[in-house]
PDB file of the backbone (N, CA, C, O) and the ligand in Angstrom, with CONECT records:
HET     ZN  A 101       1
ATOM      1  N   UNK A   1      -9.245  -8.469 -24.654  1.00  0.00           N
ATOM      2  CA  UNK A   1      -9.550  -7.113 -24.231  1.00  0.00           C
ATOM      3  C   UNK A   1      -8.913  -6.127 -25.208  1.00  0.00           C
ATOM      4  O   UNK A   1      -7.712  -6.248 -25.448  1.00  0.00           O
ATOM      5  N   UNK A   2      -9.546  -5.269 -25.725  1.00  0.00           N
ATOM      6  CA  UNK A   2      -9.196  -4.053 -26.570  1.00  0.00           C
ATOM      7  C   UNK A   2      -9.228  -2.504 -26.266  1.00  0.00           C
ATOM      8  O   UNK A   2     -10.006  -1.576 -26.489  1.00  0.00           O
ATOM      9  N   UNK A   3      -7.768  -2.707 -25.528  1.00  0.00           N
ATOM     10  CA  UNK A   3      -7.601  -0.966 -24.868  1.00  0.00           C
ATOM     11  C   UNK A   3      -7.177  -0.109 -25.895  1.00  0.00           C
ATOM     12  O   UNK A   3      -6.099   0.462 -25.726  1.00  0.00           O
ATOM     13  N   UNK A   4      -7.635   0.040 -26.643  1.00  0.00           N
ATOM     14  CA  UNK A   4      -7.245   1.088 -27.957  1.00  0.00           C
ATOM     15  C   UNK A   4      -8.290   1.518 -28.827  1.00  0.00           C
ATOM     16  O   UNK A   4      -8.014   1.900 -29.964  1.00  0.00           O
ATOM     17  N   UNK A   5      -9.661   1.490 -28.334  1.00  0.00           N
ATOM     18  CA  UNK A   5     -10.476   1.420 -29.603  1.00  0.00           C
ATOM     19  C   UNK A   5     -10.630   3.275 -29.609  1.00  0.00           C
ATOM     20  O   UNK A   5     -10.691   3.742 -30.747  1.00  0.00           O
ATOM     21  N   UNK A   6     -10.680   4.090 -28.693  1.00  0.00           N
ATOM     22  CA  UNK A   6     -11.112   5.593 -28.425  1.00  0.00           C
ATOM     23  C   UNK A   6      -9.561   6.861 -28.461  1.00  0.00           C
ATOM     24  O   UNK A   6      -8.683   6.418 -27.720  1.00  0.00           O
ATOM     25  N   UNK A   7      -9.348   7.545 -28.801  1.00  0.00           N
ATOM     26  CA  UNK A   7      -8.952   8.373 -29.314  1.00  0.00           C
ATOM     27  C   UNK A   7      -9.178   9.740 -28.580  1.00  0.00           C
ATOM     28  O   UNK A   7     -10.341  10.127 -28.691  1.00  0.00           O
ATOM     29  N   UNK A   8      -8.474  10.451 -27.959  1.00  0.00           N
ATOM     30  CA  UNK A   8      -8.850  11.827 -27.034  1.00  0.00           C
ATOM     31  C   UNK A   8      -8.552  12.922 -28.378  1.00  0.00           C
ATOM     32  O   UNK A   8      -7.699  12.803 -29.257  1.00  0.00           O
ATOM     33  N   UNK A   9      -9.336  13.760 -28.235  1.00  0.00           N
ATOM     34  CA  UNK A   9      -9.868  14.614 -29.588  1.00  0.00           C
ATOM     35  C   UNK A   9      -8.732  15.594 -29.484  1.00  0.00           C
ATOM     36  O   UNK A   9      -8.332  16.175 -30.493  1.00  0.00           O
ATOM     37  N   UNK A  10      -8.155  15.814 -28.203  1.00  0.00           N
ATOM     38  CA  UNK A  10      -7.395  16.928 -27.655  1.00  0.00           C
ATOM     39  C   UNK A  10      -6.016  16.899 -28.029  1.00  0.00           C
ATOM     40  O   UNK A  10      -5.424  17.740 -28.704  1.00  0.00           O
ATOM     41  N   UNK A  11      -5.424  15.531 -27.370  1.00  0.00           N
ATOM     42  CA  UNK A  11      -4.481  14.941 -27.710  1.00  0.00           C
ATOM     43  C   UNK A  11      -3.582  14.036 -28.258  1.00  0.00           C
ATOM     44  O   UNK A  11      -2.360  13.894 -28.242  1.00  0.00           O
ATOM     45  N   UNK A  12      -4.909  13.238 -28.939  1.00  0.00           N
ATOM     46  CA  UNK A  12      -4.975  11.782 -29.738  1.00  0.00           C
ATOM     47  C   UNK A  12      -4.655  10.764 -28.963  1.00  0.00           C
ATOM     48  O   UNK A  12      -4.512   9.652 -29.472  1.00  0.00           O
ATOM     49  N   UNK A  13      -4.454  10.997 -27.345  1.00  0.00           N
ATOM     50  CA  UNK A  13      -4.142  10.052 -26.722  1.00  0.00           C
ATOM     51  C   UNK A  13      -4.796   8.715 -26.513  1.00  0.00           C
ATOM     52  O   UNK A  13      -5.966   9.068 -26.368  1.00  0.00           O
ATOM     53  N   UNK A  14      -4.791   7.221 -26.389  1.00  0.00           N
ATOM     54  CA  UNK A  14      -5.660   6.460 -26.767  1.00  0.00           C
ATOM     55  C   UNK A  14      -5.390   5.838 -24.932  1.00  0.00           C
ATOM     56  O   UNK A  14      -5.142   4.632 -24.964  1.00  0.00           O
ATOM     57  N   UNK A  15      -5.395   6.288 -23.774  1.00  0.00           N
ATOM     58  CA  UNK A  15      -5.429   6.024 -23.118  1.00  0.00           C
ATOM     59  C   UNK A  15      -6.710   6.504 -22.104  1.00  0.00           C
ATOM     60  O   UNK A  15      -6.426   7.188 -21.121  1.00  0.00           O
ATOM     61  N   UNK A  16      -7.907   6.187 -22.322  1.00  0.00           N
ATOM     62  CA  UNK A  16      -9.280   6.404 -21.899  1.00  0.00           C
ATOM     63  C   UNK A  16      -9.897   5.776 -21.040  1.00  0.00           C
ATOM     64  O   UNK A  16      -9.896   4.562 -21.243  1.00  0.00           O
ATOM     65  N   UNK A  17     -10.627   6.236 -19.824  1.00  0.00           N
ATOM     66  CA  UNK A  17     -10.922   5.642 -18.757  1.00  0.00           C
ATOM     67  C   UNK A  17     -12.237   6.386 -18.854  1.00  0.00           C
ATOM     68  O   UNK A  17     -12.548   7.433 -19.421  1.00  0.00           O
ATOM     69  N   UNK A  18     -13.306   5.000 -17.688  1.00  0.00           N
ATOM     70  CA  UNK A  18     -14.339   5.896 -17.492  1.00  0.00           C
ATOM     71  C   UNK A  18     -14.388   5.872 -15.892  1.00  0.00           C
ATOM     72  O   UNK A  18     -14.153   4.950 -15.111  1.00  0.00           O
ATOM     73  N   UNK A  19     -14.788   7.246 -15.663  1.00  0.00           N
ATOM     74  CA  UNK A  19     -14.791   7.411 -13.970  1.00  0.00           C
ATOM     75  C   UNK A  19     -16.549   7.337 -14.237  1.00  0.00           C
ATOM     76  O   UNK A  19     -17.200   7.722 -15.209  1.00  0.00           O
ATOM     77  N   UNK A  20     -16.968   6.721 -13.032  1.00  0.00           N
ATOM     78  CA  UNK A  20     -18.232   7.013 -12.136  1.00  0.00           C
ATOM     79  C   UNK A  20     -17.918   7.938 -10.661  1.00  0.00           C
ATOM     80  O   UNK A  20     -17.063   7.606  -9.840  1.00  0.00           O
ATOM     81  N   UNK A  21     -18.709   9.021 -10.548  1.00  0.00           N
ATOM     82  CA  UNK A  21     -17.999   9.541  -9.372  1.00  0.00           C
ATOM     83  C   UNK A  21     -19.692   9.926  -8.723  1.00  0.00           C
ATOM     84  O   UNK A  21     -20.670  10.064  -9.458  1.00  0.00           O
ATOM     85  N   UNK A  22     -19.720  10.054  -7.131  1.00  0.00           N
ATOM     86  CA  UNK A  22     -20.679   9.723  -6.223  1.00  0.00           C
ATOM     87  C   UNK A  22     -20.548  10.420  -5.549  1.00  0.00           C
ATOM     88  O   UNK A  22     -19.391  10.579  -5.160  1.00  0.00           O
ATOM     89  N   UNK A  23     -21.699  11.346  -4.932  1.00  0.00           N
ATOM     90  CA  UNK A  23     -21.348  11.677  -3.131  1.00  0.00           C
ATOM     91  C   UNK A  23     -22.681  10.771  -2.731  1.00  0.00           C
ATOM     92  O   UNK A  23     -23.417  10.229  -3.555  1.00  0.00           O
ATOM     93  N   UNK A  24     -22.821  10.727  -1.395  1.00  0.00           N
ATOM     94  CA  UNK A  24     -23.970   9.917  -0.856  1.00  0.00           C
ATOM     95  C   UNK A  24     -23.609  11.114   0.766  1.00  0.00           C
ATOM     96  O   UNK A  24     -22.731  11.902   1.115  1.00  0.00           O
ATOM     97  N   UNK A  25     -24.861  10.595   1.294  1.00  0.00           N
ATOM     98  CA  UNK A  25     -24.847  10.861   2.967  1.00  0.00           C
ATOM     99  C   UNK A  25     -25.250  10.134   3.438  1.00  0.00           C
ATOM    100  O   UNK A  25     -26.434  10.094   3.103  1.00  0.00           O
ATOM    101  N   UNK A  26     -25.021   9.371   4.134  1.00  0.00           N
ATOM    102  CA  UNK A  26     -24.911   8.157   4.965  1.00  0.00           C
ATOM    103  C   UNK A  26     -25.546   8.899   6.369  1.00  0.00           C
ATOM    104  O   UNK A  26     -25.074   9.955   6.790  1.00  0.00           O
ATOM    105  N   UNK A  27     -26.904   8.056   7.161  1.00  0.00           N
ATOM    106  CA  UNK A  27     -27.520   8.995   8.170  1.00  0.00           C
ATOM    107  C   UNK A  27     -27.246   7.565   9.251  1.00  0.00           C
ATOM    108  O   UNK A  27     -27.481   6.410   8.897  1.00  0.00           O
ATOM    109  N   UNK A  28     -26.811   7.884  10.342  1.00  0.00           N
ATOM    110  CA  UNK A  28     -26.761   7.078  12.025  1.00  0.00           C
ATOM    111  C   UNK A  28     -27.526   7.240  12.670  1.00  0.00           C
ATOM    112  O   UNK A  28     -27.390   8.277  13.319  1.00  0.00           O
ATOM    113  N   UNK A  29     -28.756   6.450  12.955  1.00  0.00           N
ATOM    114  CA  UNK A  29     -29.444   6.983  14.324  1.00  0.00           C
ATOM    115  C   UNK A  29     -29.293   6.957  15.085  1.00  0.00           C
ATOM    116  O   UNK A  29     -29.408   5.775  15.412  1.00  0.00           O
ATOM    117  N   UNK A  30     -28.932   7.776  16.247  1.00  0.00           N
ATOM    118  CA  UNK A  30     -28.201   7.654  17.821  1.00  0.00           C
ATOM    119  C   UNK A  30     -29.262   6.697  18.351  1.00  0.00           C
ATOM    120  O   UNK A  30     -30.478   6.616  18.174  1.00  0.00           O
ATOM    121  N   UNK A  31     -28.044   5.739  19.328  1.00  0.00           N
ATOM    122  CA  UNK A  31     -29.610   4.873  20.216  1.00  0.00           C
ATOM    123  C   UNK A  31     -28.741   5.252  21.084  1.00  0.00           C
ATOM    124  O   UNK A  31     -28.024   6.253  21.092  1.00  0.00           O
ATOM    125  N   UNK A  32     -28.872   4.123  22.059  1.00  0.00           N
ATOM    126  CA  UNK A  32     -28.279   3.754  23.317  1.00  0.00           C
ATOM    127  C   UNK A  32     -26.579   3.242  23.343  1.00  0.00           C
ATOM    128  O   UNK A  32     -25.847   3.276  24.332  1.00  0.00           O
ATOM    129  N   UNK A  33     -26.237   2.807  22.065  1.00  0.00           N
ATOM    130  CA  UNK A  33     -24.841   2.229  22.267  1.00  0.00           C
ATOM    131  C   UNK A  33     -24.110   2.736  20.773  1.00  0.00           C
ATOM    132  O   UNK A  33     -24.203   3.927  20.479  1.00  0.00           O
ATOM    133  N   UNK A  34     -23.554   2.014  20.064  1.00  0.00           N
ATOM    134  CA  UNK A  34     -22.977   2.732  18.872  1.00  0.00           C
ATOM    135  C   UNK A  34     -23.542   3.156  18.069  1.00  0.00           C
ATOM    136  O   UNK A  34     -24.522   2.502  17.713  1.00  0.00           O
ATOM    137  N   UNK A  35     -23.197   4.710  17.207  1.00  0.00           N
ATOM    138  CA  UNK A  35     -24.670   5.316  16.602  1.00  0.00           C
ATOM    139  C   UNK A  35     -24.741   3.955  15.330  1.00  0.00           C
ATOM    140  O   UNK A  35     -23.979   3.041  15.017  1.00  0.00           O
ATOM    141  N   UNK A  36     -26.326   4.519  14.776  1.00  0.00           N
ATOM    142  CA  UNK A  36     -26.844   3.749  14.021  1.00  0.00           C
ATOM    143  C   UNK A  36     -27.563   2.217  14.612  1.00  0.00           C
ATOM    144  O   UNK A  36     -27.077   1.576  15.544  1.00  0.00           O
ATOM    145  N   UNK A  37     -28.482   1.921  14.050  1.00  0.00           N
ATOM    146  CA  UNK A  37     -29.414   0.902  15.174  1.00  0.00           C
ATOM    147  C   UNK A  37     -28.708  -0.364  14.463  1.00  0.00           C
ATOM    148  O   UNK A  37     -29.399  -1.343  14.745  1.00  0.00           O
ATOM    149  N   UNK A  38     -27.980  -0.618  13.926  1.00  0.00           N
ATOM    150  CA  UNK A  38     -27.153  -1.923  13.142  1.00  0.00           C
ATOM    151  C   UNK A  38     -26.082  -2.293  14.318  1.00  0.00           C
ATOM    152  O   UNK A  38     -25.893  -3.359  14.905  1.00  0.00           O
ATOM    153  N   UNK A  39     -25.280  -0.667  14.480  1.00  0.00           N
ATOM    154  CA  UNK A  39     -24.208  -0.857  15.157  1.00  0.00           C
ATOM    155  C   UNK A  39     -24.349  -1.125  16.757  1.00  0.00           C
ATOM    156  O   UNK A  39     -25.184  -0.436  17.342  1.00  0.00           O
ATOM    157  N   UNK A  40     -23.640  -2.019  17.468  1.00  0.00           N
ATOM    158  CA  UNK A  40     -23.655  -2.514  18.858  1.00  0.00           C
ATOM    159  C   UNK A  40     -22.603  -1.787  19.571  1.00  0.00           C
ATOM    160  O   UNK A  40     -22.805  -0.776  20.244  1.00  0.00           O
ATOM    161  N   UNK A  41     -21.714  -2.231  19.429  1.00  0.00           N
ATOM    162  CA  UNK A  41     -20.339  -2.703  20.157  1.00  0.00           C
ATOM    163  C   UNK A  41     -19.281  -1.793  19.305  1.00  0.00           C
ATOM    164  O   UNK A  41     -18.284  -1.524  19.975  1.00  0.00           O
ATOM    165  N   UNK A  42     -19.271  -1.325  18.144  1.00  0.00           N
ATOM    166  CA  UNK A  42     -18.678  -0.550  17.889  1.00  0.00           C
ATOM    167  C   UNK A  42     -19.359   0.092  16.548  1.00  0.00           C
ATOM    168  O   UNK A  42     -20.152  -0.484  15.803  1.00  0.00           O
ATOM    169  N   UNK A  43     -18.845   1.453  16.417  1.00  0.00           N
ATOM    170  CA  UNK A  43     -18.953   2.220  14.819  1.00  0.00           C
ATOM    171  C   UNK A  43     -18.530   1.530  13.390  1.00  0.00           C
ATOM    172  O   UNK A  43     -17.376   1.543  12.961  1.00  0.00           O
ATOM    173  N   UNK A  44     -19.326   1.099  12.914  1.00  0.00           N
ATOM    174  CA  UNK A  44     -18.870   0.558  11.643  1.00  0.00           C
ATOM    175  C   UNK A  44     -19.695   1.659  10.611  1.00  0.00           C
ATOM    176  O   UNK A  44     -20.893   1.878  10.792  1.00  0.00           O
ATOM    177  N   UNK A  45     -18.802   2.432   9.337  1.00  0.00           N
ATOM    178  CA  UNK A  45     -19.672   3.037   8.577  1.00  0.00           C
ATOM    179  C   UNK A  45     -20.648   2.588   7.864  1.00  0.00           C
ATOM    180  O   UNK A  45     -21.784   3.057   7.786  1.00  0.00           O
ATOM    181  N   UNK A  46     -20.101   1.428   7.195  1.00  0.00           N
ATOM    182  CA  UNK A  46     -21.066   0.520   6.108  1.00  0.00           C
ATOM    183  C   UNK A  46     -22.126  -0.014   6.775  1.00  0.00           C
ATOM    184  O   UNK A  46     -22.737  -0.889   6.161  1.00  0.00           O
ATOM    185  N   UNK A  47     -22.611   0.347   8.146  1.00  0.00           N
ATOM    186  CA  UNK A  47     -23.883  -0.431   8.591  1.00  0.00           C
ATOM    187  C   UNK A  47     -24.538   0.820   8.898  1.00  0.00           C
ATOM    188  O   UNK A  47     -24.518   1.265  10.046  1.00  0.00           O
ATOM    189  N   UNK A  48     -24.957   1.249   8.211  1.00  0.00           N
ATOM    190  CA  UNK A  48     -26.092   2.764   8.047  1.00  0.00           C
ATOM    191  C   UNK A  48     -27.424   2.482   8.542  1.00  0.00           C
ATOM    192  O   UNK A  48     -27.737   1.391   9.021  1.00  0.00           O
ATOM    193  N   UNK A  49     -28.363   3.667   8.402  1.00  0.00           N
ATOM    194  CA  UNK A  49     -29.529   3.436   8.264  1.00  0.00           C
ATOM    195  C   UNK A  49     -30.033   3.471   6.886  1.00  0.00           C
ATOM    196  O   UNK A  49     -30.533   2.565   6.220  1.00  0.00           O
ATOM    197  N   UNK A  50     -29.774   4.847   6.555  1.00  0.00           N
ATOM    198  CA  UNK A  50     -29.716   5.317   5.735  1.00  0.00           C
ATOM    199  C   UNK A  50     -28.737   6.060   4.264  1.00  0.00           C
ATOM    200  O   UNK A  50     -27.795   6.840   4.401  1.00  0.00           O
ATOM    201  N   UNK A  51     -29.124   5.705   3.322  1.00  0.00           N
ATOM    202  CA  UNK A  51     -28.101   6.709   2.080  1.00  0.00           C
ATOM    203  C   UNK A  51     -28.681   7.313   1.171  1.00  0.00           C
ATOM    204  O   UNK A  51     -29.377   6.645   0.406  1.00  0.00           O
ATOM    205  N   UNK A  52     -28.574   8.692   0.987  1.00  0.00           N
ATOM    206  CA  UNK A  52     -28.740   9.176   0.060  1.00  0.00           C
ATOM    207  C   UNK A  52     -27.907   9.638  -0.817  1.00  0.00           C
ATOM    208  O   UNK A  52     -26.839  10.204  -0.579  1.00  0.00           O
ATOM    209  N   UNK A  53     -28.510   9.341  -2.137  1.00  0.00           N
ATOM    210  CA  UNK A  53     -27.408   9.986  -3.410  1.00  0.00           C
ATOM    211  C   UNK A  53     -27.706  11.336  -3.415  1.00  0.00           C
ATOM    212  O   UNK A  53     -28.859  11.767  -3.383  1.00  0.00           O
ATOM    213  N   UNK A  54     -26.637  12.070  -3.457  1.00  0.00           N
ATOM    214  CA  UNK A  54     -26.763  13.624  -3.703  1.00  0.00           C
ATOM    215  C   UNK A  54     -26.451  14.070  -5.160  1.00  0.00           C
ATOM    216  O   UNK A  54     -27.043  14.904  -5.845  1.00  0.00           O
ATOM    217  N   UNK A  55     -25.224  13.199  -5.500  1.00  0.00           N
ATOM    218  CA  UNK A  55     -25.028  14.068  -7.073  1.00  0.00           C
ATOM    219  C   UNK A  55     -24.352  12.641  -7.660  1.00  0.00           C
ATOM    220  O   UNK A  55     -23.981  11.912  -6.740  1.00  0.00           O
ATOM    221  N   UNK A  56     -24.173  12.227  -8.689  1.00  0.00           N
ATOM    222  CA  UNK A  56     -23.417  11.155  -9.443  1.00  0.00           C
ATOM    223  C   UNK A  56     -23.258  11.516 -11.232  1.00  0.00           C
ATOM    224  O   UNK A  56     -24.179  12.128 -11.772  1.00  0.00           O
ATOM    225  N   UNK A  57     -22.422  11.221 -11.794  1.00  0.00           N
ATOM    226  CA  UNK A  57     -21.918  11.806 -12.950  1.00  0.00           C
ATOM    227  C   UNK A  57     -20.960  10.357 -13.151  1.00  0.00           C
ATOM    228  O   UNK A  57     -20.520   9.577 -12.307  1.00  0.00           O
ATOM    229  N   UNK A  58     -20.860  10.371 -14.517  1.00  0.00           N
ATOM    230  CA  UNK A  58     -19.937   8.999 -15.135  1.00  0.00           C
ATOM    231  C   UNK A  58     -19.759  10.119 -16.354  1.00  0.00           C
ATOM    232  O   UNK A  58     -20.570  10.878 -16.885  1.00  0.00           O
ATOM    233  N   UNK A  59     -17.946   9.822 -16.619  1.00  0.00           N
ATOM    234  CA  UNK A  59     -17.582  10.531 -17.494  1.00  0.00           C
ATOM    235  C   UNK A  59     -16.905  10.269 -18.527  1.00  0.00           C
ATOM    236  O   UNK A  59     -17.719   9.928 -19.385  1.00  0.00           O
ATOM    237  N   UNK A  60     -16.004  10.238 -18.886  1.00  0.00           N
ATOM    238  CA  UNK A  60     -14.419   9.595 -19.683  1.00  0.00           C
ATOM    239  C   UNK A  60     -13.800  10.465 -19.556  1.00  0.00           C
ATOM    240  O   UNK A  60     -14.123  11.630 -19.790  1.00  0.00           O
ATOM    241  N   UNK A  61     -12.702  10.034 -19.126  1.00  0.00           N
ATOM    242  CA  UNK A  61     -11.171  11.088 -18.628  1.00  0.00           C
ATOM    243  C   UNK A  61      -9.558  10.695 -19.886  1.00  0.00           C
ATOM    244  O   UNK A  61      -9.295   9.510 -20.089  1.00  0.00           O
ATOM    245  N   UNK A  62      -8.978  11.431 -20.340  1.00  0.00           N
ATOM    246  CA  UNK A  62      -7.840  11.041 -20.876  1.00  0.00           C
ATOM    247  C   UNK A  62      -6.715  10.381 -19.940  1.00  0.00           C
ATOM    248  O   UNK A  62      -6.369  11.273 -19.164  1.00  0.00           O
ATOM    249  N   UNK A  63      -6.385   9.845 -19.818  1.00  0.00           N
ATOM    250  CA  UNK A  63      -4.795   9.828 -18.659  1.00  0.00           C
ATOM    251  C   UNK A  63      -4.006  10.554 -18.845  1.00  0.00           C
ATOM    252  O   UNK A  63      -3.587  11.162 -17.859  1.00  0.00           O
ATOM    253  N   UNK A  64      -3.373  10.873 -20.271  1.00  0.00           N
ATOM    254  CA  UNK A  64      -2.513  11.791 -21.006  1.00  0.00           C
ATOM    255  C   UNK A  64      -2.496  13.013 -20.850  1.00  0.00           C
ATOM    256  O   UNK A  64      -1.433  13.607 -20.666  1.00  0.00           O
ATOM    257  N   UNK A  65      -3.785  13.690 -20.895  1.00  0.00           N
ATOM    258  CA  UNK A  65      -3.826  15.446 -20.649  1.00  0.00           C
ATOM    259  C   UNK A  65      -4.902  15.447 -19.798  1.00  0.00           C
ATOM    260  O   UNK A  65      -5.416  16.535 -20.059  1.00  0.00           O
ATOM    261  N   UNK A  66      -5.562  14.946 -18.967  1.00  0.00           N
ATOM    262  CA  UNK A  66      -6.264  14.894 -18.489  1.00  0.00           C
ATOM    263  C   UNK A  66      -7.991  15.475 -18.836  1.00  0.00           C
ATOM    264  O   UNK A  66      -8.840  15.602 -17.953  1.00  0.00           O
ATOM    265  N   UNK A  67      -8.121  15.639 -19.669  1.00  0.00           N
ATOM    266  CA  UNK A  67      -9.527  16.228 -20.834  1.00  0.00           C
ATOM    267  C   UNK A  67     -10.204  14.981 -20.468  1.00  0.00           C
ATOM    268  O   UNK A  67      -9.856  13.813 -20.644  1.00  0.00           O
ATOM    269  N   UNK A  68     -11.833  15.762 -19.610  1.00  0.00           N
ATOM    270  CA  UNK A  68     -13.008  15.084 -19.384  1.00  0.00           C
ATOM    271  C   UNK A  68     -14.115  15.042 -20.625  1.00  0.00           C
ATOM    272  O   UNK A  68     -14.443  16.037 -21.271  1.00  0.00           O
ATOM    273  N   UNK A  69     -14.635  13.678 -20.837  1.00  0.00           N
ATOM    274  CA  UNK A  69     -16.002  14.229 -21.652  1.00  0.00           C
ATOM    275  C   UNK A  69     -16.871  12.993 -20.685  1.00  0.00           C
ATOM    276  O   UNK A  69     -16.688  11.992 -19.992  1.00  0.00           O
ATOM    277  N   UNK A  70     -18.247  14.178 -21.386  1.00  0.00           N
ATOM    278  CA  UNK A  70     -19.496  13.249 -21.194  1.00  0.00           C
ATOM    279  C   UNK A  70     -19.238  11.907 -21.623  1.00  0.00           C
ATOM    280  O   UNK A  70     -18.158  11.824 -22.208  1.00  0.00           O
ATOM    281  N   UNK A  71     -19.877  10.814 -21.528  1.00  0.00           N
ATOM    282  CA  UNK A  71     -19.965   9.525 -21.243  1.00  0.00           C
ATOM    283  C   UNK A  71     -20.963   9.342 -22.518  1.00  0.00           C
ATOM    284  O   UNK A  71     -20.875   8.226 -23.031  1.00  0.00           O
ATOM    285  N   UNK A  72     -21.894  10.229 -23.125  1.00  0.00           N
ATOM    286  CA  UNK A  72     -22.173  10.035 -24.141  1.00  0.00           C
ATOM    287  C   UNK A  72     -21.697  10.477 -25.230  1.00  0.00           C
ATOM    288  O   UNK A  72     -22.333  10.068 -26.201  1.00  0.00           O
ATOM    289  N   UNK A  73     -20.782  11.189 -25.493  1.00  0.00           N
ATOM    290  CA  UNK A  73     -19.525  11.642 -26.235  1.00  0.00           C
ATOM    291  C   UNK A  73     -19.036  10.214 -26.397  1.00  0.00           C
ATOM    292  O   UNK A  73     -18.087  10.399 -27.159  1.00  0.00           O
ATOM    293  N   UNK A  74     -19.070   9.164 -26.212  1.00  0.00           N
ATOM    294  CA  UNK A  74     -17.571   7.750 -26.538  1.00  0.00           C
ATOM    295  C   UNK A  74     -18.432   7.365 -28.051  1.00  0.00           C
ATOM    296  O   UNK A  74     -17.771   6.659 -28.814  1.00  0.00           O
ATOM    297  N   UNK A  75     -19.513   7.673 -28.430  1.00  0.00           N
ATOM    298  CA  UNK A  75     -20.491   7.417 -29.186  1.00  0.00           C
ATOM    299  C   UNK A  75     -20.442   8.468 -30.464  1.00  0.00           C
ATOM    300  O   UNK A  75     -20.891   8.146 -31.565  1.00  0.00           O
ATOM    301  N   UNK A  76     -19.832   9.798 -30.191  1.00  0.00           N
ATOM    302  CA  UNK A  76     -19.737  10.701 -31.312  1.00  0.00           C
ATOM    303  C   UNK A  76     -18.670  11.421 -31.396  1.00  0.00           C
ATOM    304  O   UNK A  76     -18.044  11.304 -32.449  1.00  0.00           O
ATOM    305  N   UNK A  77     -18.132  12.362 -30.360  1.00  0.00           N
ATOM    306  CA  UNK A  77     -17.235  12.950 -30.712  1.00  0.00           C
ATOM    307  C   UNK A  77     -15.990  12.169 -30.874  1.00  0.00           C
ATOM    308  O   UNK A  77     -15.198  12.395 -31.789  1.00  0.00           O
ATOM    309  N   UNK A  78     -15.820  11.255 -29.988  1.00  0.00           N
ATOM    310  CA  UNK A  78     -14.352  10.364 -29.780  1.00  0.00           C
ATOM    311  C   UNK A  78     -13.971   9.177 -31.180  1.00  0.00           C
ATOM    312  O   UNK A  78     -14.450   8.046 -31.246  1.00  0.00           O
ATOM    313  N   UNK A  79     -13.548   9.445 -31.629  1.00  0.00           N
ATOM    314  CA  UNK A  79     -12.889   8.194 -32.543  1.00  0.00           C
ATOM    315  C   UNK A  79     -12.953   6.913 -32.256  1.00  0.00           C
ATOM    316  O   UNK A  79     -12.198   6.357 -31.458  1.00  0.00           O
ATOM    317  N   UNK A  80     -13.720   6.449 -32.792  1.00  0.00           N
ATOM    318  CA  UNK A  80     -14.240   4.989 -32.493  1.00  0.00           C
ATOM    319  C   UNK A  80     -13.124   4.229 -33.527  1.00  0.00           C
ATOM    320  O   UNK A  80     -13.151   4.641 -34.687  1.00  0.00           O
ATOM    321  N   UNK A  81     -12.082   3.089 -33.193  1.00  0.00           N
ATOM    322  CA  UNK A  81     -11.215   2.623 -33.674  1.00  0.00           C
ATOM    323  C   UNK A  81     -11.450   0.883 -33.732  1.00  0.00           C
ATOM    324  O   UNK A  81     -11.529   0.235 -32.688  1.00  0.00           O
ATOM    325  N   UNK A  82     -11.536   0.318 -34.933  1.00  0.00           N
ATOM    326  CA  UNK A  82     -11.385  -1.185 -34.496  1.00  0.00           C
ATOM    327  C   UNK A  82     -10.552  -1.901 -35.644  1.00  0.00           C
ATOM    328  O   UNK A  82     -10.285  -3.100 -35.556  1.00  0.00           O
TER     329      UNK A  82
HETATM  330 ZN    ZN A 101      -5.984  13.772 -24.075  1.00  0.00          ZN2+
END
């Protein structure tokens, strides 16, 4: 594994992560017993009906100073190191 190949433009920091970040809405249909027609006996979230994605973004974050870039930035602006 090679944690050093990228370079933060800001701070030269070589500590680079990529976030994926998500909202969703998750929909329950009320029945007769716990909402959502999956759920029985009790509320569980992960047994939905439904999800929708509302917004999603993948980025690269520094750890060091915290400076976000686009995810297609690791390709041009960032210092590609090997
Ligand atoms: Zn930085």
């Amino acid at each position: 594994m090679n944690c050093n190949r990228y370079e933060c433009p800001i701070c030269l920091g070589q500590n680079l992560i990529l976030k994926y970040e998500a909202n969703y809405v998750y929909t329950y249909i009320l029945d007769s017993d716990a909402p959502g027609l999956l759920n029985a006996e009790e509320f569980l979230s992960w047994l939905y009906d439904r999800r929708e994605l509302k917004h999603n973004r993948t980025y690269i974050e520094c750890i060091k100073c915290g400076a976000q870039y686009p995810y297609t930035f690791i390709a041009g602006v960032l210092d590609h190191r090997e």
